[in-house]
C-alpha positions in Angstrom: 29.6 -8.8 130.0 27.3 -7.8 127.7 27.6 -4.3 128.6 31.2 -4.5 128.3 31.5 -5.7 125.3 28.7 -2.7 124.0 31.3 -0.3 125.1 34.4 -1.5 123.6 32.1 -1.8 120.2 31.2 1.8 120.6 35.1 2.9 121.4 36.3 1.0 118.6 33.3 2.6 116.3 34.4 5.7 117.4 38.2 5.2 116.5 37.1 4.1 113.1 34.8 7.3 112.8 38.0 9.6 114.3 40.6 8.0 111.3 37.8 8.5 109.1 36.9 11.7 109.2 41.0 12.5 109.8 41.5 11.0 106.3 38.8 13.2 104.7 39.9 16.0 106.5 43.4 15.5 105.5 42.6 15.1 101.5 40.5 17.9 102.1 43.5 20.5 102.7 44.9 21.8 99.8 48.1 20.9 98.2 51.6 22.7 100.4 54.5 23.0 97.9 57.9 22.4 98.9 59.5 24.8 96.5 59.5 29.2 96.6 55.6 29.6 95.1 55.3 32.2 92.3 52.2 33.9 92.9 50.1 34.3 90.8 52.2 32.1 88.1 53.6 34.1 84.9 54.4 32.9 81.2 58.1 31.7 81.7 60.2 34.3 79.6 61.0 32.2 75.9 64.3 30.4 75.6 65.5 29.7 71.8 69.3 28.1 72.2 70.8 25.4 71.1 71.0 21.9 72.4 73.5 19.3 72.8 72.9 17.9 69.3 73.2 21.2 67.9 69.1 20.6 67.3 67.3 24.2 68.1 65.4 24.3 71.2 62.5 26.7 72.2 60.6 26.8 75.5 57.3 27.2 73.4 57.5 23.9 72.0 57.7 22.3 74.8 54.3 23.3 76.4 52.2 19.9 77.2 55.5 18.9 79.2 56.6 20.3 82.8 60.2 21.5 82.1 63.0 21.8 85.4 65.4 24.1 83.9 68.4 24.7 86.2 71.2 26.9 85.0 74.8 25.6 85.1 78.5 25.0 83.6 80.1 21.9 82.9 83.3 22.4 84.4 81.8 23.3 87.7 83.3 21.0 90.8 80.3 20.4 92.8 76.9 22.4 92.4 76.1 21.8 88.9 77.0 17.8 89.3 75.1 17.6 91.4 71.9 18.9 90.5 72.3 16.7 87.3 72.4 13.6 89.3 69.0 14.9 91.3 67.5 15.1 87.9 69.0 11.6 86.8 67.4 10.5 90.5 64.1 12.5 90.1 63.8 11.2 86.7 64.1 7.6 87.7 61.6 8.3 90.3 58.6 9.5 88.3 58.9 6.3 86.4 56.4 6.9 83.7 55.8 10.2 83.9 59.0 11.2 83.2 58.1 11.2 79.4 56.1 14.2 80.7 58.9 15.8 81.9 62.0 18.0 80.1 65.8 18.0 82.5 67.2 21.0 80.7 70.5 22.3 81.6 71.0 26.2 80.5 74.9 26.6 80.3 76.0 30.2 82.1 80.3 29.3 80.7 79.2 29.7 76.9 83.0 30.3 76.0 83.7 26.6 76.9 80.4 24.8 76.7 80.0 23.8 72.9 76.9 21.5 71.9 80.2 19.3 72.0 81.2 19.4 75.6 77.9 19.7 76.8 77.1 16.7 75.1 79.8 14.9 76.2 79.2 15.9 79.8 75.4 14.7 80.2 76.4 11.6 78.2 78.5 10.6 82.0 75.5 11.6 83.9 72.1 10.9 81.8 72.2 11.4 78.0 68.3 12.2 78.4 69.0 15.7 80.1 69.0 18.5 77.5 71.5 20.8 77.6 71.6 24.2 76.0 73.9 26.9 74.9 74.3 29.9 72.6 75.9 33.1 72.3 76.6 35.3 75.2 73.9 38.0 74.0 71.4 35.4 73.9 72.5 34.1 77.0 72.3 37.0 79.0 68.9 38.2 77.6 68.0 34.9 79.1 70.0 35.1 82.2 68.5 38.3 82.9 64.8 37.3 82.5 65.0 34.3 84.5 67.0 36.8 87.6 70.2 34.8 87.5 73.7 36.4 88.8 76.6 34.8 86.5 80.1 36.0 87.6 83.2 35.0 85.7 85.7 33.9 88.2 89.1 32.7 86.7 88.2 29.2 85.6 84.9 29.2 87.9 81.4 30.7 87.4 79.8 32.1 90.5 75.6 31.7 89.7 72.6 31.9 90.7 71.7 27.7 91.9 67.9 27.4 91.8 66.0 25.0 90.2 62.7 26.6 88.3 59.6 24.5 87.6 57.8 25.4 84.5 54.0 23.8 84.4 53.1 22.1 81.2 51.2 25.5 80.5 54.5 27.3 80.3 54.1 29.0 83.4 56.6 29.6 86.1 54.9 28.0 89.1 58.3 27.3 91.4 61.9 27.6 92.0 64.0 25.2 94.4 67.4 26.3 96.5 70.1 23.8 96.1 69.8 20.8 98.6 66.2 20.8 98.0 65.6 17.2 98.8 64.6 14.7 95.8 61.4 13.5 97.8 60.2 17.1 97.6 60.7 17.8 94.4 59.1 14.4 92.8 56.1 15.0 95.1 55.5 18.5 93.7 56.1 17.2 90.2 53.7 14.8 90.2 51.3 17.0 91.6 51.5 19.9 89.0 51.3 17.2 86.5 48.2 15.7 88.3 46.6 19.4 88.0 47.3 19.2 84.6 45.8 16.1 83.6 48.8 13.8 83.2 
């Protein structure tokens, strides 16, 4: 009996030594992103716009803050809505952190987004999203740097749908396709914001 019981301790010590040294090994291995990795990570290209208050914007003042910058119309049916709502979600997600975070909406319909309608549009989805516009010269330049295709289409815009992540540093670290699940995003989130001390 004694015997017995000798072995089952030494089983059970080594199933505690095997989920032991699984755990180490597994906060051993190195961070896997669920977004497109930039490699290495670049200086986003500046934006200086507009925002929905009419209040200038710059991507330069917003370094210390990870910015999701996603670019979109306000009269779109179904893309654009929806990736406001996953930043509404994400945002409710990250609880705290959030203050550490910028939603920014860049509009690619400048002929019918004014401050005005963009305004009026996040105010139905999350009044805490910034959304930008400006003239079409300044869009484009901006459009172009970032590698976003923006086709007028009758009443539609055909564009680019990606989500880019922008590190507190101002670098471009990620981009997202559409349908990129909310669970994926927050976790990588909260990890670039981890790497940067907040």
């Amino acid at each position: 009996m004694f015997r017995t019981r000798f072995v089952w301790l030494g089983i059970g010590f080594l199933a505690a030594m095997a989920v032991f040294l699984g755990s180490l090994l597994a906060a051993a291995k190195p961070y896997q992103y669920h977004g497109s990795v930039i490699e290495p990570a670049a200086p986003a290209p500046e934006i200086s716009l507009v925002d929905q208050h009419g209040s200038p914007f710059t991507l330069e003042n917003q370094h210390g803050r990870l910015v999701l910058l996603f670019f979109g119309y306000t009269s779109c049916p179904d893309v654009c809505p929806a990736t406001m709502v996953q930043f509404k979600q994400i945002r409710k997600a990250i609880g705290d952190q959030a203050s550490n975070v910028q939603f920014v909406l860049i509009t690619v319909d400048p002929e019918q987004d004014t401050p005005e309608q963009v305004r009026t549009y996040l105010k139905g989805i999350d009044p805490s999203l910034i959304g930008l516009t400006g003239s079409r010269p300044d869009l484009e330049a901006i459009w172009n740097e970032y590698g976003v295709f923006v086709e007028k289409n009758g009443a539609l815009v055909n564009h680019t749908a990606r989500i880019y992540l922008i590190d507190p540093e101002g670098k471009l670290r990620l981009t997202y396709s559409f349908g990129t699940p909310n669970e994926d995003l927050v976790s990588d989130v909260r990890q670039v914001l981890k790497q940067a001390g907040l």
